[in-house]
C-alpha positions in Angstrom: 0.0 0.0 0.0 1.4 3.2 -0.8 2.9 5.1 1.9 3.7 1.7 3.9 7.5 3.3 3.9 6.5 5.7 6.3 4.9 3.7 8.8 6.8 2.3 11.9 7.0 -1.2 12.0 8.0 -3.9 15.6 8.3 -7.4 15.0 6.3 -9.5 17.8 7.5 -13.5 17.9 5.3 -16.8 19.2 7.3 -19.1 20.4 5.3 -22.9 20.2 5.9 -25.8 22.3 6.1 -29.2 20.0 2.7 -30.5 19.3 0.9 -27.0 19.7 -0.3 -24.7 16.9 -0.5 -20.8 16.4 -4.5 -20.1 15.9 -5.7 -16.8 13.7 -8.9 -15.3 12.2 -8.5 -12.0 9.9 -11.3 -9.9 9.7 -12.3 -8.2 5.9 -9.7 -6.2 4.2 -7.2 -7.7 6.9 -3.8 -9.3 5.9 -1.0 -10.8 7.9 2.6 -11.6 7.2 4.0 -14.9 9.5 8.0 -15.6 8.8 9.3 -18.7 10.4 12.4 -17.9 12.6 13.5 -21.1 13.8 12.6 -25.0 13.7 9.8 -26.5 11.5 6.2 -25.9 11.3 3.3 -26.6 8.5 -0.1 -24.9 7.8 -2.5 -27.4 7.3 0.3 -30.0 6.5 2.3 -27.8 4.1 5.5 -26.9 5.3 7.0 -23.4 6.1 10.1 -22.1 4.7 12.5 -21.3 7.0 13.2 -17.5 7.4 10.2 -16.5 4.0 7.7 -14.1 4.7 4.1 -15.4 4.0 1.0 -13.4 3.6 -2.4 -14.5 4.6 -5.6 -12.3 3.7 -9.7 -12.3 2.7 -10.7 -12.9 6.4 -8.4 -16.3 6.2 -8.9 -18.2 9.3 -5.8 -21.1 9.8 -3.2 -22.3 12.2 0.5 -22.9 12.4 1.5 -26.5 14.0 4.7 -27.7 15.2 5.9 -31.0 15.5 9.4 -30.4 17.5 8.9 -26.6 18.3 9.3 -23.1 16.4 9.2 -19.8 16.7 7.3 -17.7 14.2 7.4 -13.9 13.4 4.6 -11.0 12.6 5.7 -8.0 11.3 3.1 -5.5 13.2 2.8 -1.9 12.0 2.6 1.2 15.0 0.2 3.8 13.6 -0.6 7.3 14.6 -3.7 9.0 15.1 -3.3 10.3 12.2 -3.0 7.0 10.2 -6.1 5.4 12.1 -7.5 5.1 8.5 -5.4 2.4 7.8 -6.0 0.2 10.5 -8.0 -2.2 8.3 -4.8 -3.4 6.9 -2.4 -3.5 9.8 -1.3 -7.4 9.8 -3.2 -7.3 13.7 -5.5 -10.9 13.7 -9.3 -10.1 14.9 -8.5 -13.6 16.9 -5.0 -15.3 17.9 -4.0 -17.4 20.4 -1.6 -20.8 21.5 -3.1 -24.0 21.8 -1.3 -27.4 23.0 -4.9 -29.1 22.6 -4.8 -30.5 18.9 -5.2 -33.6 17.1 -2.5 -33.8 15.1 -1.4 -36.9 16.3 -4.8 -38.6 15.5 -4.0 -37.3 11.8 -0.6 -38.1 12.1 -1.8 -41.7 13.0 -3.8 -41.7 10.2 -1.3 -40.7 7.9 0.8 -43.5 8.8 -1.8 -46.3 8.5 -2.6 -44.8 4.5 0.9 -44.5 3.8 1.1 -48.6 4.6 -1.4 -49.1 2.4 0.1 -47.0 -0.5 3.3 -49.1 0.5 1.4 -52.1 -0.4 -0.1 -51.2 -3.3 2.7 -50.2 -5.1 4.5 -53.5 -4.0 1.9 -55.5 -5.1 2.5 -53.4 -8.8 5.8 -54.6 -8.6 5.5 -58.3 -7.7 7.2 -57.5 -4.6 7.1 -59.3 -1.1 4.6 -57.8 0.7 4.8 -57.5 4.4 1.7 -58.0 6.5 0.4 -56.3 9.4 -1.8 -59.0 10.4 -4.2 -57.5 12.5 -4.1 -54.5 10.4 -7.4 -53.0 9.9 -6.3 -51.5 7.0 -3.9 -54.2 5.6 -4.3 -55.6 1.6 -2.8 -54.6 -0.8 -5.6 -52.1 -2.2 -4.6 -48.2 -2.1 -6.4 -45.8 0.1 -9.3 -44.3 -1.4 -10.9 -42.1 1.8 -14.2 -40.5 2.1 -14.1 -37.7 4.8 -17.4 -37.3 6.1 -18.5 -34.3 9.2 -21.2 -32.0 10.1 -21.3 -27.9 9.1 -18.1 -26.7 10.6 -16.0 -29.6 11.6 -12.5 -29.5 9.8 -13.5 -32.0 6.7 -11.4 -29.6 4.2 -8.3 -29.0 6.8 -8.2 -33.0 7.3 -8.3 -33.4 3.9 -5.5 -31.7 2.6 -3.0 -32.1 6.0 -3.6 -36.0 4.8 -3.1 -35.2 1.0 -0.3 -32.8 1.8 1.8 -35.4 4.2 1.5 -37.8 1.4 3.2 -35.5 -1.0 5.4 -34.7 1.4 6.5 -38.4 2.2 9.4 -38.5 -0.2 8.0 -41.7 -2.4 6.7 -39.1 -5.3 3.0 -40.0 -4.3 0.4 -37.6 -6.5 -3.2 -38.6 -4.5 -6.3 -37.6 -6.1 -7.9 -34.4 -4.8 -11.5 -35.1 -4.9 -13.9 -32.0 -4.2 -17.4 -33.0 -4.3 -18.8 -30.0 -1.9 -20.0 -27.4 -4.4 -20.4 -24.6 -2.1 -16.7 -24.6 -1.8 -15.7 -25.0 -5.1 -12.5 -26.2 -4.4 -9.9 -25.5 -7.6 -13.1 -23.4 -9.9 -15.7 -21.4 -8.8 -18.6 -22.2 -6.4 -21.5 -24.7 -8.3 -18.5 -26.9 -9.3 -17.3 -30.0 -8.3 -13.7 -31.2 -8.8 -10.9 -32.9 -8.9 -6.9 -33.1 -9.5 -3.8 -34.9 -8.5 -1.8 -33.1 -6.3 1.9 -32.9 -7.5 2.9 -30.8 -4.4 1.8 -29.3 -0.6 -1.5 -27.6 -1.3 -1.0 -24.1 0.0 -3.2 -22.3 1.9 -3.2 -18.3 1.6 -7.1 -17.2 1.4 -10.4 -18.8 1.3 -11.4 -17.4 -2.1 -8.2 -20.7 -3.2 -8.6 -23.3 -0.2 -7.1 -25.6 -2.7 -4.3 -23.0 -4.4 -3.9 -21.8 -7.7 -4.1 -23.9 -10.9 -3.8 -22.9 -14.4 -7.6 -21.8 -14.8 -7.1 -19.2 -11.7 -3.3 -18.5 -12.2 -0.8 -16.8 -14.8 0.9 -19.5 -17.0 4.5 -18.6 -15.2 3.6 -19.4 -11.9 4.9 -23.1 -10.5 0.7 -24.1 -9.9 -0.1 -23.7 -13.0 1.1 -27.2 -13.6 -2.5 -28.5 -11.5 -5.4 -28.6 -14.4 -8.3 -30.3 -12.4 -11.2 -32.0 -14.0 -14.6 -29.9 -13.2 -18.5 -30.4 -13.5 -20.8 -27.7 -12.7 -23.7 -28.8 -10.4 -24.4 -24.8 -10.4 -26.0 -24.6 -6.5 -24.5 -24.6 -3.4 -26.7 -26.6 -1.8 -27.6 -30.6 -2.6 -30.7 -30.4 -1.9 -31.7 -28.5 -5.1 -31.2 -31.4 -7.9 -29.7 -34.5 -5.8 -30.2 -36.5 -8.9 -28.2 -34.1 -10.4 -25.2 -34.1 -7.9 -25.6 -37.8 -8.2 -24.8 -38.3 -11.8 -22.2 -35.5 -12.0 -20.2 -37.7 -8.6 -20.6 -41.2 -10.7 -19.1 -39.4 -14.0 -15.8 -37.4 -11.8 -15.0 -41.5 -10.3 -15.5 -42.8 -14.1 -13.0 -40.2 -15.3 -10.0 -41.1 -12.3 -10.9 -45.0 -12.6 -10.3 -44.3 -16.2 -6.9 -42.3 -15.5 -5.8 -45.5 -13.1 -6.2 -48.2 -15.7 -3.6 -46.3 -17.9 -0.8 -45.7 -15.1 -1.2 -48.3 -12.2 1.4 -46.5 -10.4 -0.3 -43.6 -10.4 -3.0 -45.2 -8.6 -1.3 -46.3 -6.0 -1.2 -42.8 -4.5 -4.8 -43.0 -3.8 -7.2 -40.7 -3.4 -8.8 -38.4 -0.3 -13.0 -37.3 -1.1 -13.9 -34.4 0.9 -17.9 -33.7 1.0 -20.0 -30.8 1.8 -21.6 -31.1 5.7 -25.1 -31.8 3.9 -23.9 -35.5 3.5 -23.7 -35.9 7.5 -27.2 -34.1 8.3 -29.4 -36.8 9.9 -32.7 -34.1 9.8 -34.1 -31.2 8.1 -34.5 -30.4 4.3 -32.4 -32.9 1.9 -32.0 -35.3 4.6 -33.7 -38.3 2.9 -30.9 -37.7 -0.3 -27.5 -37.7 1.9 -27.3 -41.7 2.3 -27.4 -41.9 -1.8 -25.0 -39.7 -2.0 -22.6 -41.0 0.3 -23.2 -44.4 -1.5 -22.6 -42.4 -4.9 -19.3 -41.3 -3.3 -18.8 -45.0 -2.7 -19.0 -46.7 -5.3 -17.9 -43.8 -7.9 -15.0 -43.7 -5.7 -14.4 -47.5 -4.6 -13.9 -46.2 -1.2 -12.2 -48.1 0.9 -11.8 -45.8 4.1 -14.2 -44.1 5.8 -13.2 -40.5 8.1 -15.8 -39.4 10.4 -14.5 -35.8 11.9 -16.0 -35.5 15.6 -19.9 -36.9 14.8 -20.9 -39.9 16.8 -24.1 -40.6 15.5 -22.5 -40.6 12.0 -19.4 -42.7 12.8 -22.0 -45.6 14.7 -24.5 -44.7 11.4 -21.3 -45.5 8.7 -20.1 -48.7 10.6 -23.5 -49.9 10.5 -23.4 -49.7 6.8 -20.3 -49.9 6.0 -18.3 -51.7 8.9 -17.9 -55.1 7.0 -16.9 -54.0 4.2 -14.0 -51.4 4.9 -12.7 -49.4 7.7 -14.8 -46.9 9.1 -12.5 -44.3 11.9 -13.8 -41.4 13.8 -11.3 -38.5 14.3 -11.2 -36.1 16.7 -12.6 -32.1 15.4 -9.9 -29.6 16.1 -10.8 -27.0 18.5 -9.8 -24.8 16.8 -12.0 -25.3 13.6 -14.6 -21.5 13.3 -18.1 -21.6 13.2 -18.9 -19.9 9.9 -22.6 -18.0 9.1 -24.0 -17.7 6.0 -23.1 -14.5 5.1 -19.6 -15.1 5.4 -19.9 -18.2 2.8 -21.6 -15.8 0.9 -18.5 -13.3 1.3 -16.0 -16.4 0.1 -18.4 -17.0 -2.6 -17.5 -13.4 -4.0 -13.8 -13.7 -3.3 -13.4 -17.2 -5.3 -15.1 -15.6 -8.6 -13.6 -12.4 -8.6 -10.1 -14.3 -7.7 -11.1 -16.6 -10.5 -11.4 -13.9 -13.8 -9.0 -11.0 -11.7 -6.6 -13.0 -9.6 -5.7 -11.5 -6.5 -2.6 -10.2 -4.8 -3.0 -9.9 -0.9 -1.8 -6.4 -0.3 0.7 -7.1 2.7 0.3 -5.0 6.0 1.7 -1.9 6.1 5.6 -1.0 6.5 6.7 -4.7 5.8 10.1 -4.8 5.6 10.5 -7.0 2.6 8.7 -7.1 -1.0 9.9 -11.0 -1.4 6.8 -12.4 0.1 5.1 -15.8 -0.4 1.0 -16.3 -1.1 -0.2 -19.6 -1.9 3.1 -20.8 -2.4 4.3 -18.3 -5.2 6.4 -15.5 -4.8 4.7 -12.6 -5.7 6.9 -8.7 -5.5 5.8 -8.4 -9.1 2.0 -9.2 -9.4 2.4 -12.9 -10.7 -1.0 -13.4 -9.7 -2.6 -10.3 -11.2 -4.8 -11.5 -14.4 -6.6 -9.5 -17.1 -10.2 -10.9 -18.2 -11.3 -10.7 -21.5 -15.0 -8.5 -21.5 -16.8 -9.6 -25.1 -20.2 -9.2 -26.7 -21.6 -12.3 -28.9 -24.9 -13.0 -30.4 -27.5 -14.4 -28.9 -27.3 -17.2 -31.2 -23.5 -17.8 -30.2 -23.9 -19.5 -27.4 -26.4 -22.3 -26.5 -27.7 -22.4 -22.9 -29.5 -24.3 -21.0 -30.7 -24.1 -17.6 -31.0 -28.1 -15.2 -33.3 -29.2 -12.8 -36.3 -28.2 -10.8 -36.0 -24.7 -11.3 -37.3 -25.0 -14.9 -40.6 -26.6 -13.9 -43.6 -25.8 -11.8 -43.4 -27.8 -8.1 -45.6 -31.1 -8.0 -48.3 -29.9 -6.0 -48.9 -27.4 -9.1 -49.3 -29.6 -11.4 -53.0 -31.2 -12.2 -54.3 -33.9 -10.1 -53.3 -37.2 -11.4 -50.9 -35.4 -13.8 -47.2 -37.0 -13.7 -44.2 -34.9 -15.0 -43.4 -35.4 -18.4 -39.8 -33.6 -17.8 -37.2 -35.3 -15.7 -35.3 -33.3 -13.0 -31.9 -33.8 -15.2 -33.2 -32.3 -18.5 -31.4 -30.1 -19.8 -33.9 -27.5 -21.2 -32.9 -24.6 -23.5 -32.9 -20.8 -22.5 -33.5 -18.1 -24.6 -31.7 -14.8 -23.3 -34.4 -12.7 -25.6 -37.1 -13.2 -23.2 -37.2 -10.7 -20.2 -37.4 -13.5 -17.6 -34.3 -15.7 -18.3 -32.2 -14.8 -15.6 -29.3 -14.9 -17.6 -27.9 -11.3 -16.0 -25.4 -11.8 -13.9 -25.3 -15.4 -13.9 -22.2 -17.5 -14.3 -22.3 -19.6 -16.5 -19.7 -23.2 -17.2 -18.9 -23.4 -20.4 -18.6 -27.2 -21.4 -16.4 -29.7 -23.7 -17.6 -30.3 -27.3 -19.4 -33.1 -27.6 -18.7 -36.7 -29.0 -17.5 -35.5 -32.7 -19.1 -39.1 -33.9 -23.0 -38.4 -34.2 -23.5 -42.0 -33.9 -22.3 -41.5 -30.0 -24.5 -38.8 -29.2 -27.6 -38.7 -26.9 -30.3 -36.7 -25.7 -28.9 -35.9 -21.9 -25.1 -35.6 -23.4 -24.7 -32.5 -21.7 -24.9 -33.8 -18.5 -21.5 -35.7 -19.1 -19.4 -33.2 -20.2 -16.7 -31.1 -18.3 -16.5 -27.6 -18.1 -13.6 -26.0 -19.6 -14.4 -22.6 -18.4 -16.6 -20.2 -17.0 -18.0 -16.9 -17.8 -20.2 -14.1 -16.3 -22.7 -12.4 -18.7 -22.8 -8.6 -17.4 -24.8 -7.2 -19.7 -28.1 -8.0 -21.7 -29.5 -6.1 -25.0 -32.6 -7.4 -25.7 -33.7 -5.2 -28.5 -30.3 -6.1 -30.7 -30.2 -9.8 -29.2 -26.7 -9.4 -28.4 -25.0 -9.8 -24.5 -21.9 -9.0 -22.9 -19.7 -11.6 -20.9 -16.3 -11.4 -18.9 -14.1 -14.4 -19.6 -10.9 -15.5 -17.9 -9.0 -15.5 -21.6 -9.5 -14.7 -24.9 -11.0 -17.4 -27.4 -14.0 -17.5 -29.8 -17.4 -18.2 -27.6 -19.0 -18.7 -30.8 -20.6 -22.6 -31.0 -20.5 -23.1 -27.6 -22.7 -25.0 -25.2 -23.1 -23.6 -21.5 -25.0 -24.4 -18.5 -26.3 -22.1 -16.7 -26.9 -22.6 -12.9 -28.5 -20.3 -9.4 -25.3 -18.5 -9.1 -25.0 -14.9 -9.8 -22.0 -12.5 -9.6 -21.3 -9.0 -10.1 -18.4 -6.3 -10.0 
């Protein structure tokens, strides 16, 4: 920020015992700079650099754990009356604090049992002996292939990636399999989406608008992520509940695409893979209820799961060993204590931050008087913008772009309809919109653009949409309705002409 030279800066330090962890919360507009000083420590099982600065912004809420002991630095700006204005920006944490109660050491255990199994796995790929546990609940030779299942607010997404990021940090060149099926987080794309990717290297963990870091559709093509290009398939809600069938078909065609990447590199699939789901999955009552055990089956079987994480829910953990006991390993973990109840408003927030971070990038501006430019975010140092980007704001036909709108929303509500009637449209039809009529909702809305479809007519089929990946999305800003032409912002340039979009219940503007 300009005029950071002439602020006054004091360094604080937190010295952590082994085992405990550094807690923070930043409010909006907030960033913070941690440096690691001495020994080792990890956020969210990515390790720190000894001695880089790292920035931390967009009301990011995360803690620094220790194994053997550290001591970590904050460069903390001393303001004036005079420069109250900036306060917003000061690198001071709404919330911080030590904590020696963590459960690490469940997750480390955890770690270690998958790691055996990967062990096996890629022994058995080899034709070598293969040592065994014997009363190993996880022995075989199969790799791990974990569903993490937890109410609203327990830690799924942190557990998920400190397991996928101590596998990549094991030294065996494992690459696990990232697998997003929680579209309210949106994970690697935008919110509606579900994804997934193998994970080369320590997912990094910056701001909640990336919780799974920067790949090559949300980051310059000189940074070092741009080397992670996950599969996507826009669902288009945040919430299950509003076309299960839907969510269903689009989980069963995301574990057909990585059971199709396995059969060509069995290596590869030894790594395994590590599901995280959205909290809907684990609600025993209200709304959507009766849809969560298909759904967790759906993660299943697309999946082949073979272990089953339950983060802090009883009921859940005593529900999933009922069902699936006998047939794989089913472990409850401990929830962290220090995992933050979110509201809705916040998600709401994040929601904004991922899609403008998506088409604009975003560099955290760093607090105030920071002594050095050579910061880290997400991983990537960034003293000259590398994660600035330039959208691409178009106007196209009408005609250009095919869109059509899936599930309920297109169709009146059953108790509508006349008595004795049945629907004649199915709740996974896609059905066409046309942006010339007043009511298609079309401004605003963010829109996936999908893969062309099977060249070979022979292949085609009515519902073909339905299968296809996204390859990008867009945001139509403006509508002309008396020249049929519209106005959308894309992430890069490229002809829009031909192509086939969904459109979903997400809206987004500047």
């Amino acid at each position: 920020m300009d005029g950071g030279e002439n602020v006054s800066v004091h360094t604080r330090q937190w010295t952590l015992q082994p085992e405990s962890e550094y807690r923070f919360e930043l409010d909006p507009g907030t960033s913070l700079a941690i440096k690691l000083v001495t020994g080792y420590a990890e956020i969210f099982g990515a390790e720190l650099a000894d001695g880089k600065t790292y920035l931390f912004g967009q009301e990011c809420k995360a803690a620094v754990f220790t194994w053997q002991g550290c001591t970590i630095e904050m460069s903390l700006p001393l303001l004036s009356p005079s420069q109250s204005c900036m306060r917003h920006v000061t690198g001071h944490p709404s919330v911080e604090y030590l904590s020696d109660e963590t459960p690490m050491v469940a997750y480390g255990n955890v770690h270690m049992a998958l790691e055996a199994m990967r062990v096996r796995a890629l022994a058995a790929v080899h034709g070598s002996p293969i040592h065994d546990d014997g009363d190993d609940d996880m022995s075989g030779t199969d790799a791990p292939r974990v569903l993490v299942l937890g109410p609203e607010t327990s830690g799924k997404t942190s557990v998920c990636k400190i397991l996928t990021n101590y596998a990549v940090r094991a030294g065996q060149d494992w690459t696990p399999v990232f697998v997003n099926v929680d579209p309210s987080e949106g994970g690697w794309a935008v919110p509606g989406a579900i994804s997934a990717a193998p994970i080369p290297a320590p997912i990094q963990t910056a701001t909640p608008a990336s919780p799974l870091g920067s790949v090559v559709t949300s980051a310059p093509n000189h940074v070092a992520s741009n080397a992670l290009l996950p599969l996507s398939y826009w669902y288009g809600h945040a919430e299950m509940k509003r076309n299960p069938l839907l969510m269903d078909r689009l989980i069963r065609n995301l574990g057909e695409n990585i059971r199709d990447k396995y059969e060509s590199d069995a290596e590869s699939h030894c790594s395994g893979l590590v599901v995280d789901t959205p909290s809907s999955f684990a609600a025993s009552s209200g709304t959507g209820s009766d849809h969560r055990l298909t759904m967790i089956k759906a993660c299943v079987d697309a999946f082949r799961i073979n272990v089953i994480l339950v983060v802090g829910h009883e009921k859940l953990n005593v529900e999933m060993q009922r069902t699936y006991g006998n047939r794989m390993t089913v472990l409850k973990i401990p929830k962290s204590g220090g995992v933050v109840e979110l509201d809705q408003v916040y998600r709401e927030r994040v929601h904004k931050y991922q899609l403008h971070t998506y088409f604009y990038g975003h560099v955290i501006e760093p607090p105030p008087g920071l002594s050095t430019k050579a910061y880290v975010q997400a991983g990537e140092q960034t003293p000259d913008l590398t994660l600035q980007l330039s959208p691409l704001s178009t106007t196209v036909n009408f005609g250009d772009i095919t869109i059509y709108r899936i599930g309920e929303e297109t169709m009146a509500p059953n108790s509508a309809l006349p008595i004795g009637a049945a629907r004649v449209v199915s709740e996974v039809q896609p059905l066409l919109v046309d942006p010339a009529l007043s009511g298609s909702g079309l401004y605003n809305a963010v829109l996936a653009i999908l893969a062309p479809p099977n060249p070979d007519e022979a292949e085609r089929y009515d519902e073909e949409i339905l299968d296809l990946h996204v390859v990008g999305y867009i945001v139509i800003t403006a509508l002309d309705l008396p020249n049929k032409r519209m106005t959308v912002l894309s992430p890069s340039p490229g002809s829009l002409v031909g192509k086939t979009a969904i459109v979903g219940s997400f809206e987004w503007q500047e």
